[in-house]
C-alpha positions in Angstrom: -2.4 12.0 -12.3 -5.2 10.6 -10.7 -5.0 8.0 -7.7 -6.4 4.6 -8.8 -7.9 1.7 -6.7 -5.3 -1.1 -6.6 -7.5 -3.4 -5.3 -10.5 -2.8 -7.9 -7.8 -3.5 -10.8 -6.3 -7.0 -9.3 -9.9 -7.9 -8.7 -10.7 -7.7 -12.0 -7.3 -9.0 -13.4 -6.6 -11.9 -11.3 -9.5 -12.1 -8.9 -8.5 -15.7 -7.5 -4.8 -14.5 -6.6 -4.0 -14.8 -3.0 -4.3 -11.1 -1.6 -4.1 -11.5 2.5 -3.5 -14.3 5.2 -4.5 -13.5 8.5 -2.0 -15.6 10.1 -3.4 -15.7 13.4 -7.3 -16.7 12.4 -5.9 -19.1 9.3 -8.1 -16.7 7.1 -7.5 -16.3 3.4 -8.7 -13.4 1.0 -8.3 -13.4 -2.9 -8.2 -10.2 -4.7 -11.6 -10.6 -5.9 -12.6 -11.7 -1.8 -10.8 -8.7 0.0 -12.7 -6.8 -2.8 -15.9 -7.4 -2.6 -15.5 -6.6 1.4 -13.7 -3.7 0.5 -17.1 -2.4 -1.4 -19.5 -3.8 1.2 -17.2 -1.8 3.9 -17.4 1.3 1.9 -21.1 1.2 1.6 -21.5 0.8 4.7 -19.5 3.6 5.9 -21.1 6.0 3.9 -24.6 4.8 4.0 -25.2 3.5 7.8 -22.8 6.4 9.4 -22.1 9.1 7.3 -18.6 9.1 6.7 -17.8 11.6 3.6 -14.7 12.6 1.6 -12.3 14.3 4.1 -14.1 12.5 7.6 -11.5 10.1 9.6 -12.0 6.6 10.2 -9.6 5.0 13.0 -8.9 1.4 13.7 -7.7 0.6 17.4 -7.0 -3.4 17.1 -4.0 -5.7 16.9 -2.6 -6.6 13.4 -5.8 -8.1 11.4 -6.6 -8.3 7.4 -9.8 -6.1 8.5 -6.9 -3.2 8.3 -7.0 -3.1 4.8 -9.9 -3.3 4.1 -10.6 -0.1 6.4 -7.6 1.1 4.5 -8.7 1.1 1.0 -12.8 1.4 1.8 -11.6 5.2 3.0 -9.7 5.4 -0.3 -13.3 4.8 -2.2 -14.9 7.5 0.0 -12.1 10.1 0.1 -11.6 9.8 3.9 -8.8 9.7 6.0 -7.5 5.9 7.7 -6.1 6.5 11.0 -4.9 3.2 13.2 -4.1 3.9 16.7 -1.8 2.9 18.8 -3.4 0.0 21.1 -0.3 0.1 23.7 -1.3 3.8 24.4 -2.7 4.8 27.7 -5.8 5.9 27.9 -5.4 10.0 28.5 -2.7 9.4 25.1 -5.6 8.0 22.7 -7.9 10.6 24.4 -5.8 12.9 23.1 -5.3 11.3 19.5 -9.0 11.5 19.0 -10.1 14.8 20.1 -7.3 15.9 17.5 -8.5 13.9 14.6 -12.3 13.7 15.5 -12.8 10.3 13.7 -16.3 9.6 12.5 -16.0 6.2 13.0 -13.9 3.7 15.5 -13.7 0.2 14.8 -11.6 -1.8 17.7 -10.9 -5.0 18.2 -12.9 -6.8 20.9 -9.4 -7.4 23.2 -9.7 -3.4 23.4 -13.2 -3.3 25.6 -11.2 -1.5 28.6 -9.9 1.2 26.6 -12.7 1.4 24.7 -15.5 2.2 27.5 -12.9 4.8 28.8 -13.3 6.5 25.3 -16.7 5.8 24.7 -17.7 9.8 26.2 -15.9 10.8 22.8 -16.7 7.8 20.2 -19.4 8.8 18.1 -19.7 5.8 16.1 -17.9 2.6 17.5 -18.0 -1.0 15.8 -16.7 -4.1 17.3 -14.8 -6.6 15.2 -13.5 -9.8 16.1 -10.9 -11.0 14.0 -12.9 -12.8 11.6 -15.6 -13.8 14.8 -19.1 -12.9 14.8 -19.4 -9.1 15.6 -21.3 -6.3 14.5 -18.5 -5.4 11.8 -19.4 -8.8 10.5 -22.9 -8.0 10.7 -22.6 -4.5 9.0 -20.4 -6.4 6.0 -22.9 -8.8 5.8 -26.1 -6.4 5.7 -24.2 -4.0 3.0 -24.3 -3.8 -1.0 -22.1 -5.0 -3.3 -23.4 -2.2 -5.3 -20.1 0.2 -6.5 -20.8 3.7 -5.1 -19.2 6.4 -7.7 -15.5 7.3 -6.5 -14.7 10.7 -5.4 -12.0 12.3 -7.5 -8.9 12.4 -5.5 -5.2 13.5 -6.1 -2.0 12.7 -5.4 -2.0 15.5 -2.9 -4.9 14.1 -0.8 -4.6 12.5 2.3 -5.0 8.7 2.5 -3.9 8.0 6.3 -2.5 9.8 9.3 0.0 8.3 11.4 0.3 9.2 14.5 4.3 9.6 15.7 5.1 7.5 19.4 4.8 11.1 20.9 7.9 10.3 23.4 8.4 13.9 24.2 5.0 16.5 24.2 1.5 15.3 22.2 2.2 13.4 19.1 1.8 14.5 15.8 -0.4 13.3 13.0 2.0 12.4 10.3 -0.1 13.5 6.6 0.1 10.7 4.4 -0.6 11.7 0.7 -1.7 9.4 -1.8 1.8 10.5 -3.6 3.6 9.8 -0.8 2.8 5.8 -1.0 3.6 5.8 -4.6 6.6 7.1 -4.6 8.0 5.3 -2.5 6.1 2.0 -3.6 8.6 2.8 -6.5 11.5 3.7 -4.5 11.2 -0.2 -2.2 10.2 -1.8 -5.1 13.1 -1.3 -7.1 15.6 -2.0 -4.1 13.5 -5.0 -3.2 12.1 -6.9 -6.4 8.3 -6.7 -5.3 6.3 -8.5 -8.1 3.2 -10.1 -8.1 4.7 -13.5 -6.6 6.6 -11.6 -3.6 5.0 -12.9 -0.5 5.0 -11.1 2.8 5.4 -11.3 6.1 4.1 -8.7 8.8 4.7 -8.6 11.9 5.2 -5.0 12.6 2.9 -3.3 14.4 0.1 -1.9 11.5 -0.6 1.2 13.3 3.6 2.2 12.2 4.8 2.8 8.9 6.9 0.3 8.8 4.0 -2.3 9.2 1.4 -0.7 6.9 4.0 -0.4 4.4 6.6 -2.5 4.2 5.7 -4.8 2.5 1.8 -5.0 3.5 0.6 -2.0 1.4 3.6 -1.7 -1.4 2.9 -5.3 -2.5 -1.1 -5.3 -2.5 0.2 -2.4 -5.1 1.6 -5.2 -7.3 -0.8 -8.2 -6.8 1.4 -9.9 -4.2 0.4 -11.7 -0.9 0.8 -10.8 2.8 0.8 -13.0 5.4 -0.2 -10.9 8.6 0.7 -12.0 12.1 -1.6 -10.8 15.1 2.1 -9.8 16.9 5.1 -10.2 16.7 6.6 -13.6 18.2 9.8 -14.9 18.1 9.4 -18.5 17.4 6.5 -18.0 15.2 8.1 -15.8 13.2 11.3 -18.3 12.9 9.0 -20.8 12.1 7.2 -18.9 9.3 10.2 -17.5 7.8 12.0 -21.1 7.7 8.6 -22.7 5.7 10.2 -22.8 2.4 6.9 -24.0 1.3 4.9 -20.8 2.7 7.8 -19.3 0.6 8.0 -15.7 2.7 10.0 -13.6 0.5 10.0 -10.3 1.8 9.9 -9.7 5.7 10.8 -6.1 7.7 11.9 -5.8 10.9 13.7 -4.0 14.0 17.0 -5.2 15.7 15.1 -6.0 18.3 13.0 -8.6 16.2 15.9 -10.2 15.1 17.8 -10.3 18.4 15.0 -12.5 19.6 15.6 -15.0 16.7 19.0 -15.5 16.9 18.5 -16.7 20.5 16.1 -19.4 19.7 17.2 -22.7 19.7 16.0 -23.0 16.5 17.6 -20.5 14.7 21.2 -22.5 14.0 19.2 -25.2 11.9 16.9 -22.8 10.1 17.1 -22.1 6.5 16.0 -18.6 4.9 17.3 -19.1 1.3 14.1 -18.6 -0.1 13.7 -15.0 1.6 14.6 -13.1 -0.7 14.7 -9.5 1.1 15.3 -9.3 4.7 15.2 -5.7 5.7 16.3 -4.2 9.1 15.4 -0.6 10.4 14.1 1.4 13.2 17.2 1.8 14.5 21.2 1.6 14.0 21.8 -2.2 13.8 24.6 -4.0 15.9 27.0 -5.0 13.7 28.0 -8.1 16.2 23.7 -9.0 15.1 24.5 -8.2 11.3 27.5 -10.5 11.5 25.5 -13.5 13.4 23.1 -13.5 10.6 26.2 -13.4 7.8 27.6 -16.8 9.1 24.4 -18.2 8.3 24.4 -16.6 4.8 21.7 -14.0 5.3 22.3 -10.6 4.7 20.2 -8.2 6.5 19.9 -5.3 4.3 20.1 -2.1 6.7 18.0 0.8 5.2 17.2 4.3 7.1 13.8 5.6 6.9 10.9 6.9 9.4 6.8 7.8 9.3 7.8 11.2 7.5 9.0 9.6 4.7 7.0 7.2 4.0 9.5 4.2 5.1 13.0 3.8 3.6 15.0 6.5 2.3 18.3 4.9 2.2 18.5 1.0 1.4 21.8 -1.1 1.5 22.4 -3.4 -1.1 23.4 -7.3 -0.9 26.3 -6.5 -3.2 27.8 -3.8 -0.9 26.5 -5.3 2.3 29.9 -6.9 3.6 32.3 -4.0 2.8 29.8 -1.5 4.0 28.6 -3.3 7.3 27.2 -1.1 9.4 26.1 1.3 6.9 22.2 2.0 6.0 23.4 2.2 2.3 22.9 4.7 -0.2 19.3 7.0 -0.9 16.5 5.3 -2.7 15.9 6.9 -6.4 13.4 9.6 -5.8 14.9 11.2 -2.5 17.3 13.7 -2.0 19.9 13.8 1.3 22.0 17.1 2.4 23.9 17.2 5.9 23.9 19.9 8.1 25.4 21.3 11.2 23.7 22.7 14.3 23.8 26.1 12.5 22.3 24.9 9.3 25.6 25.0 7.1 26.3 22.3 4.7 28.7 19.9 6.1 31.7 18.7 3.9 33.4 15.6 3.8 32.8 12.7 5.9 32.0 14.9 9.4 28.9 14.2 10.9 25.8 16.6 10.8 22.0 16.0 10.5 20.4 14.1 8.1 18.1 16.5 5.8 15.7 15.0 3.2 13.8 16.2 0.3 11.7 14.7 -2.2 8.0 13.5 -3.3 7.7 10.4 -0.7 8.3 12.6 2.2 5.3 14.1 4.1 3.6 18.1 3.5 3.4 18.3 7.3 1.1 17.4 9.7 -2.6 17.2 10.9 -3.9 20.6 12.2 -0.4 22.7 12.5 0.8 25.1 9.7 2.6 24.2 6.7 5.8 24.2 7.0 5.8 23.8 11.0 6.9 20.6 12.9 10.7 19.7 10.9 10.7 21.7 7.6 12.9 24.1 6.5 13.8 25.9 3.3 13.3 24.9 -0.1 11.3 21.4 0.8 13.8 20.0 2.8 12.7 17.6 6.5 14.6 17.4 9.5 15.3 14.2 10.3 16.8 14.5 14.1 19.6 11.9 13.0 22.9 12.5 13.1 25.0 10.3 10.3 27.7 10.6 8.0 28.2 10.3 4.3 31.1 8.4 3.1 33.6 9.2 0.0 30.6 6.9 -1.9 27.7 8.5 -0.3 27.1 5.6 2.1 24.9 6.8 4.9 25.9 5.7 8.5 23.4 6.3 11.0 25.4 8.0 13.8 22.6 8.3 16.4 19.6 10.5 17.3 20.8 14.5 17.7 18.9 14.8 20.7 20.3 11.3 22.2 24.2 12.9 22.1 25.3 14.1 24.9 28.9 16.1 25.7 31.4 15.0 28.0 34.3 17.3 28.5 33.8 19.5 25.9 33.6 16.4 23.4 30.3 14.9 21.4 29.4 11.4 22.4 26.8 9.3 20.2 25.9 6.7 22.1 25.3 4.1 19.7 29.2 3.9 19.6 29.5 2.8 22.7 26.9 0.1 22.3 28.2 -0.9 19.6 31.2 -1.7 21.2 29.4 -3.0 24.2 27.7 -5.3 21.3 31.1 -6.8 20.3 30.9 -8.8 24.2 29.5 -12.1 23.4 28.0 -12.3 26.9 25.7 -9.2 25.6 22.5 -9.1 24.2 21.5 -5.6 24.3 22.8 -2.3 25.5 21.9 1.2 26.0 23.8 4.3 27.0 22.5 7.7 27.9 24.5 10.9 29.3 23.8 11.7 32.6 24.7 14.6 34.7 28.8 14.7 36.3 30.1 17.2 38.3 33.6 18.0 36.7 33.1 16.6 32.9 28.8 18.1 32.6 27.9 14.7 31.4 29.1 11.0 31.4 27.8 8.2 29.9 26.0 5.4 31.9 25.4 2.0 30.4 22.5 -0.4 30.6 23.5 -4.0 29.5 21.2 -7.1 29.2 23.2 -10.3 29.5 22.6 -13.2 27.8 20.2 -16.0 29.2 22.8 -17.8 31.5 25.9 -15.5 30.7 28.2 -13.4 33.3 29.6 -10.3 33.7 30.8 -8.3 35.6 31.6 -4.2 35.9 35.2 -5.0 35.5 35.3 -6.8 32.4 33.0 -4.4 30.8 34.8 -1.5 31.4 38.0 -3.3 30.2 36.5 -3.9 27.3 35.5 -0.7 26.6 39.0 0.9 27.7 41.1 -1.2 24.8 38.4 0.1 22.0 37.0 3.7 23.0 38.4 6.9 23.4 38.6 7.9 27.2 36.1 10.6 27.1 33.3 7.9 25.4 34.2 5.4 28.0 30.3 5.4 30.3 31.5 5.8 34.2 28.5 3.2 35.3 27.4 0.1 33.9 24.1 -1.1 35.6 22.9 -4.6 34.7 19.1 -5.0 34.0 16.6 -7.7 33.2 15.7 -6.0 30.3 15.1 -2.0 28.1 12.1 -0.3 27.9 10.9 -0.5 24.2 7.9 0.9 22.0 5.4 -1.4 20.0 7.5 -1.4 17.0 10.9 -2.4 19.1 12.8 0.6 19.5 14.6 1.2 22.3 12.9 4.3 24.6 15.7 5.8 26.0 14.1 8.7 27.8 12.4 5.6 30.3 16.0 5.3 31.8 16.5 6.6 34.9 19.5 9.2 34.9 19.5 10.0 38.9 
């Protein structure tokens, strides 16, 4: 099976259908619009700087439409799309790009700083401007419409790398195949109704999976419409998901995202009943957060997924979504899930191990090391690094990360337990725990707790709390209140950024 251009074929099919919306800038592409840019781009690539099948072309900018058209101008040359990580340091994007080598940079103009750091190692920059004049404007405008013969690529051929956070060691460049994306287009679409009238919104960063994907690249598959937001903002976000006439239908996000929401002033009186999919990963979700959006009638579909497979591997349904709180749901179509202990045997029953995957939307490896090296082991199978269990129905419940448990006493601890307890205190609006070091028991756990604008609380009534609903040994021996956690760009919670002297 050959890859097609999805673009070229909703061009030609219903050229004047809304493709992008650069929220942000107010601009609007039609199929037939992000195509022809899409060719220009292309040309231009290949004919002003050389870029040929296999060469890497990298993006360093905040969420823009230009993305995709980077995206699927590579896809008509055979090169690679990699989009970096803007909140990098310096030294970190250094790194990224004397591993990948890219032939070409284009940055936004907000990313000047960085970029005259980098420029030693750039061979080919180009400034855009989010739709302002700029010399990627310039080069669009000076190039052919003229369609350049398409290289012949496979399903096994890289479209994009992406680029994990790198919290522990150099990050790796995740291989995305051209398989890889349509599998699991198939996989999210059949969990989450995408059709040509699905509309939506991104706010995810676009340099992670979750924002290039979900929904931003499965729907331009099916003829849909994204709206794309610069970043992520609370009230903006509220205020576009409540436009019943904008009609957003599919959104993604982390708990984080929707933490933010909920405490808006805004969000008792606004109605999403026109979203039709509101899916929440990233991390294990609060269920105190799942059951704030419930009263409202809004389901927040957990699903369990990262960059390796492509997004979501597991997807709750509505149907089982209030008898299964808490759980990430069941494994989408074309992926396979096995549990394992520490030692690699098959765990029975409803114990927890790690989470193994297998199947065609998860990755061959990754940029520059060996097959096989960086997570897989026999037969196909990934390691995840989560720790879940699997119900009597196959339900998947995201324990915690393997590497984030820690033993007390001679006993496992997953932290997201405790916060989840800690989540049930309405004076709370986010927690962390991490093990730290103890004398007598080898490791405790210590809590980090962000109250509530205007709340109180105090040491004592959180370890009350904690004492009528935990088992002694999970019970954390500190709590320390903060103004607020460290995250990432795409809201997860860094953990190894709390101090554990």
């Amino acid at each position: 099976m050959s890859v097609q251009d999805w673009i070229a074929h909703h061009a030609a099919y219903s050229p004047q259908r809304l493709a992008l919306v650069d929220v942000a800038s107010g601009r609007r592409f039609s199929y037939a619009e992000l195509d022809r840019r899409t060719t220009r781009l292309a040309n231009a690539l290949a004919e002003k700087y050389g870029v040929r099948q296999g060469d890497r072309v990298a993006l360093l900018a905040l969420n823009t439409t230009e993305c995709f058209e980077l995206l699927f101008a590579c896809q008509r040359l055979g090169a690679i799309f990699v989009p970096l990580n803007w909140r990098l340091s310096t030294p970190e994007l250094e790194y990224i790009i004397g591993d990948c080598a890219p032939a070409v940079v284009v940055w936004g103009d907000d990313m000047g700083p960085k970029i005259e750091e980098l420029r030693p190692l750039l061979r080919h920059p180009i400034r855009l401007s989010y739709g302002g004049a700029s010399e990627y404007e310039t080069v669009l405008a000076q190039s052919s419409e003229a369609r350049r013969p398409r290289p012949v690529l496979a399903l096994s051929d890289t479209w994009t790398i992406l680029y994990t956070s790198g919290t522990t060691g150099h990050p790796k460049g995740t291989l995305m195949t051209y398989g890889m994306v349509m599998a699991n287009t198939v996989n999210v679409a059949m969990k989450s109704n995408l059709t040509a009238d699905s509309r939506g919104l991104t706010f995810m960063p676009l340099f992670h999976a979750g924002g290039l994907y979900l929904y931003a690249k499965f729907l331009l598959h099916f003829g849909g419409t994204n709206y794309v937001m610069r970043v992520f903002d609370a009230e903006e976000t509220l205020r576009l998901l409540g436009d019943r006439e904008l009609g957003i239908t599919h959104v993604l996000g982390v708990p984080t995202n929707f933490m933010m929401i909920a405490e808006l002033p805004g969000f008792a009186a606004a109605e999403f009943g026109h979203v039709s999919t509101i899916l929440i990963g990233g991390a294990a979700a609060p269920v105190p957060l799942l059951e704030t959006y419930l009263k409202k009638g809004v389901i927040l579909q957990q699903g369990w997924g990262m960059t390796e497979t492509t997004t979501m591997a597991t997807i709750l349904s509505k149907e089982r979504a209030l008898d299964k709180i808490g759980s990430c749901g069941l494994p989408v179509l074309h992926i396979e899930t096995r549990l394992v202990d520490s030692d690699g045997r098959t765990v029975d029953g409803e114990g927890v191990g790690e989470l193994l995957v297998r199947g065609p939307s998860v990755t061959p490896g990754y940029w520059k090391l060996p097959h096989g090296k960086g997570g897989h082991v026999e037969d196909g199978w990934f390691r995840t690094g989560d720790a879940v269990r699997i119900d009597a129905e196959g339900y998947v419940y995201v324990v915690d990360r393997i590497k984030d448990m820690f033993i007390s006493g001679g006993e496992n601890v997953f932290p997201v337990e405790i916060e989840n307890v800690l989540h049930g205190l309405p004076q709370v609006l986010e927690a962390a725990v991490i093990g730290v070091p103890h004398p007598k028991w080898g490791e405790v756990g210590r809590a980090f707790i962000v109250l509530r604008q205007g709340a109180g609380l105090s040491q004592e009534e959180a370890l009350a709390h904690c004492n009528a609903r935990l088992a002694r040994y999970k019970i954390p021996k500190e709590f320390r209140f903060v103004a607020e956690l460290p995250h990432n760009a795409t809201g997860k919670l860094l953990k190894h950024h709390l101090p554990r002297d």
